[in-house]
N, C-alpha and C positions, 0 to 999 in steps of 0.2 A: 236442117236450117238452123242456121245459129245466129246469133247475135250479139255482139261485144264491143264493150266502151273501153279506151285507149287513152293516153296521152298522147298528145303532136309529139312527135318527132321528125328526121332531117326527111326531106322527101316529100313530106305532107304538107307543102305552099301547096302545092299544083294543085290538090283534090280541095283544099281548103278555098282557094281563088274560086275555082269554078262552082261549087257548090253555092255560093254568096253570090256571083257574078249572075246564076241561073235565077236563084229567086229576087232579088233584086232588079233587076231588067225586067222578070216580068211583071214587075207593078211599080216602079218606079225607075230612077235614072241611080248611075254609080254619081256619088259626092267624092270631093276632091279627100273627103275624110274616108271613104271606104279605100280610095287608091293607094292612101297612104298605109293603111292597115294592110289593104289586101298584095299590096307590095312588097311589103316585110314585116311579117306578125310577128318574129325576134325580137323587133325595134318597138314596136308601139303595145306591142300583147305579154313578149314573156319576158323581155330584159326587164321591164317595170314590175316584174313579179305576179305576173297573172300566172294565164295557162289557156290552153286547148282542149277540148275533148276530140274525140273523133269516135264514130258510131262505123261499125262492120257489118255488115249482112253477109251471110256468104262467102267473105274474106274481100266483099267489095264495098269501100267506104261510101258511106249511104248519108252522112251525118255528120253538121259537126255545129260545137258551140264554144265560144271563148268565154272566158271570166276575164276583166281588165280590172287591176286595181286602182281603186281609187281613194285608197288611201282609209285609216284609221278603221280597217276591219271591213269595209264598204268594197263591194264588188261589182263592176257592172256587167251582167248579163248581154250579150253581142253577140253579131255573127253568128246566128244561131239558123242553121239550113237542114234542109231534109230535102234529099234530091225528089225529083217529080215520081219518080219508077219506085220510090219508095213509101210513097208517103200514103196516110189512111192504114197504116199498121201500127200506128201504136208507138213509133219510133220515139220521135219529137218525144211524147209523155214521157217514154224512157229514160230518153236522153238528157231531157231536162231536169226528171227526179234524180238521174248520177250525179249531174251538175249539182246542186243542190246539196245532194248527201255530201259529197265531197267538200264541197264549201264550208259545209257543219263541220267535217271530220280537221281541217284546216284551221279552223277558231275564225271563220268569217264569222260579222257577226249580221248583215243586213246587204241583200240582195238586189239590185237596181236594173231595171231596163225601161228603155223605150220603143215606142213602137206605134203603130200607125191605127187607126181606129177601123179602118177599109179592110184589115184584116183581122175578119173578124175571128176565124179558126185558131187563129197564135193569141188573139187576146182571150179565147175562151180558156184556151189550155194554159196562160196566165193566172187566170183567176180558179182556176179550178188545182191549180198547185200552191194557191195562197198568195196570190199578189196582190195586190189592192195600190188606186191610184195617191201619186204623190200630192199630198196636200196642196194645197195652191198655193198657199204662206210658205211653203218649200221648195215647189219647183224652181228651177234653173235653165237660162236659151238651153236648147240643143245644139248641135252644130250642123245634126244633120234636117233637110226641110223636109222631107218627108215625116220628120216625129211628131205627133200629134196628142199622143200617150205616155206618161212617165208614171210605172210603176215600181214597187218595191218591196222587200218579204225579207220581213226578221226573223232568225234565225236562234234567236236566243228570249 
């Protein structure tokens, strides 16, 4: 049993779609902003200079999180799934600590997501990798309605 983080490559919309399509449907609705990513994450994730992870079990993609830039060292943390058949291993933590490292090793300097309060398992594993809520005198709308949460973790 093995397990391995990757960069997206060509091939990997489909596993990427549906891993987001699965958790998102089950506790909310896709936003015309998920369509647009989840339609071409070239265009909105890596032409702007982010990136992809992608999580393997087995050599079956289990996992995945995006980094989207947003500019002046800041990265927003997105898209961030763990299929149902995997999850309660430990993935997510994994996955999210690659993201992370990687981020550091890249000279990001401050880490961003949002996220919903109803979930409370993703904000535990939030805050227990260091994220803490976005000041009020800083936060910014969302686009998407389901956010409830805007957190964030500097890196430097």
């Amino acid at each position: 049993m093995s397990l391995l983080f990757r960069d997206f490559a060509p091939g990997d919309e489909t596993a990427f779609r549906h891993l987001n399509e699965e958790w998102i449907r089950a506790f909310f609705v896709l936003e015309p902003k998920d369509e647009a990513i989840l339609n071409n994450p070239g265009k909105y994730i890596l032409d702007p200079g982010g990136a992809i992870f992608l999580a393997e079990f087995d050599g079956k993609t289990v996992g995945c999180c995006a980094l989207l830039n947003l500019g002046n060292g800041s990265y927003e943390v997105g898209k961030m799934a763990v299929s149902p058949v995997a999850r309660g291993q430990g993935i997510g933590r994994k996955l999210l600590e690659y993201v992370i490292e990687r981020s550091r090793a890249t000279g990001a300097t401050r880490l961003f997501l949002e996220t919903n309060r109803k979930l409370e398992n993703a904000v535990h594993l939030y805050e227990a990798v260091g994220f803490t809520p976005v000041p009020e005198e800083r936060l910014q709308a969302s686009p998407y309605a389901r956010s409830d949460l805007a957190m964030e973790l500097f890196l430097v």
